[in-house]
C-alpha positions in Angstrom: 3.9 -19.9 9.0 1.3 -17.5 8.5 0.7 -16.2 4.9 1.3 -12.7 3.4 -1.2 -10.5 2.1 -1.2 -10.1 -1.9 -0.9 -6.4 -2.8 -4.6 -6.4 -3.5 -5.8 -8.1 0.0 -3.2 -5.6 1.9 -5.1 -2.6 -0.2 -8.3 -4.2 1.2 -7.1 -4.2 4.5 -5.6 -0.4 4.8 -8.8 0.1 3.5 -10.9 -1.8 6.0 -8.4 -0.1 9.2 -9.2 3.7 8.0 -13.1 2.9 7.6 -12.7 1.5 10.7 -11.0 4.5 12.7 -13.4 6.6 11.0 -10.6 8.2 8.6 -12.1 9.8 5.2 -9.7 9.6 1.8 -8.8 13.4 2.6 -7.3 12.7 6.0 -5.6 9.4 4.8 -4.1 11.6 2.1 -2.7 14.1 4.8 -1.1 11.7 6.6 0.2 10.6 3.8 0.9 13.7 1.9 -0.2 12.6 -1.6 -3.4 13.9 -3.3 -6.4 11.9 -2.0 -7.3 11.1 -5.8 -3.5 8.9 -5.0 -4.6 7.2 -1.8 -8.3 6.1 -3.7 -6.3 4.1 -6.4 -3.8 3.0 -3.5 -6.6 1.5 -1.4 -9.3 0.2 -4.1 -6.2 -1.5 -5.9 -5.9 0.0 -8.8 -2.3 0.2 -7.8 0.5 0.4 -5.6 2.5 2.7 -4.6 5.8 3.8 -7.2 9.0 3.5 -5.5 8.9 7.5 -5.2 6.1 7.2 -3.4 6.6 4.2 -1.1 7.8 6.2 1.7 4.6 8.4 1.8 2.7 5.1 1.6 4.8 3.7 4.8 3.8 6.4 6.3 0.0 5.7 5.8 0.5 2.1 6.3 1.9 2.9 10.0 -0.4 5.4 11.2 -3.1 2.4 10.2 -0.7 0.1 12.5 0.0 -2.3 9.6 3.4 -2.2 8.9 3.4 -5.5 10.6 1.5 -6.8 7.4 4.6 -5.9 5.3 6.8 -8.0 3.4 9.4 -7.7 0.8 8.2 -9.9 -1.9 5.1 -6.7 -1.9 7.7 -5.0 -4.0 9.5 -7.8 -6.6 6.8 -6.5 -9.4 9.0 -3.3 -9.5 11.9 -5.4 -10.3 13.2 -5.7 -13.7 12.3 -9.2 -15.2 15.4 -11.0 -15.7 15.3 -12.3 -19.5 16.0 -16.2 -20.0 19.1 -16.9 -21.9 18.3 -19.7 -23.8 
């Protein structure tokens, strides 16, 4: 089975796929349609997307052809912790 990128390696790789189609931080932003100051922390990993703004970062993620590189356990951080009843 093939492993997952970490939130930090899948921000290197969205990063690595706009460079790479010659996309600047402006036009990622567009496509995205958050401020490009947004997309900068998104893809030098400063962090992820809120669950408000996960749909605008799907968006970015498929125009870059990545959504392939997404899985669910991206998003358990947002969960609340369960506390330990002890």
């Amino acid at each position: 089975m093939q492993n997952r990128p970490t939130r930090s390696e899948l921000a290197q790789l969205i990063n690595q796929a706009r460079l790479d189609r010659h996309i600047s931080i402006r036009s990622a932003a567009r496509i995205a349609g958050v401020p490009a100051a947004t997309v900068q922390g998104w893809l030098a990993g400063r962090h992820f997307p809120t669950p408000a703004l996960r749909p605008k970062f799907l968006l970015l993620v498929e125009a870059l052809e990545l959504d392939h590189l997404l899985h669910p356990a991206l998003w358990l951080d947002d969960l609340p912790q369960a506390k330990n009843s002890g």
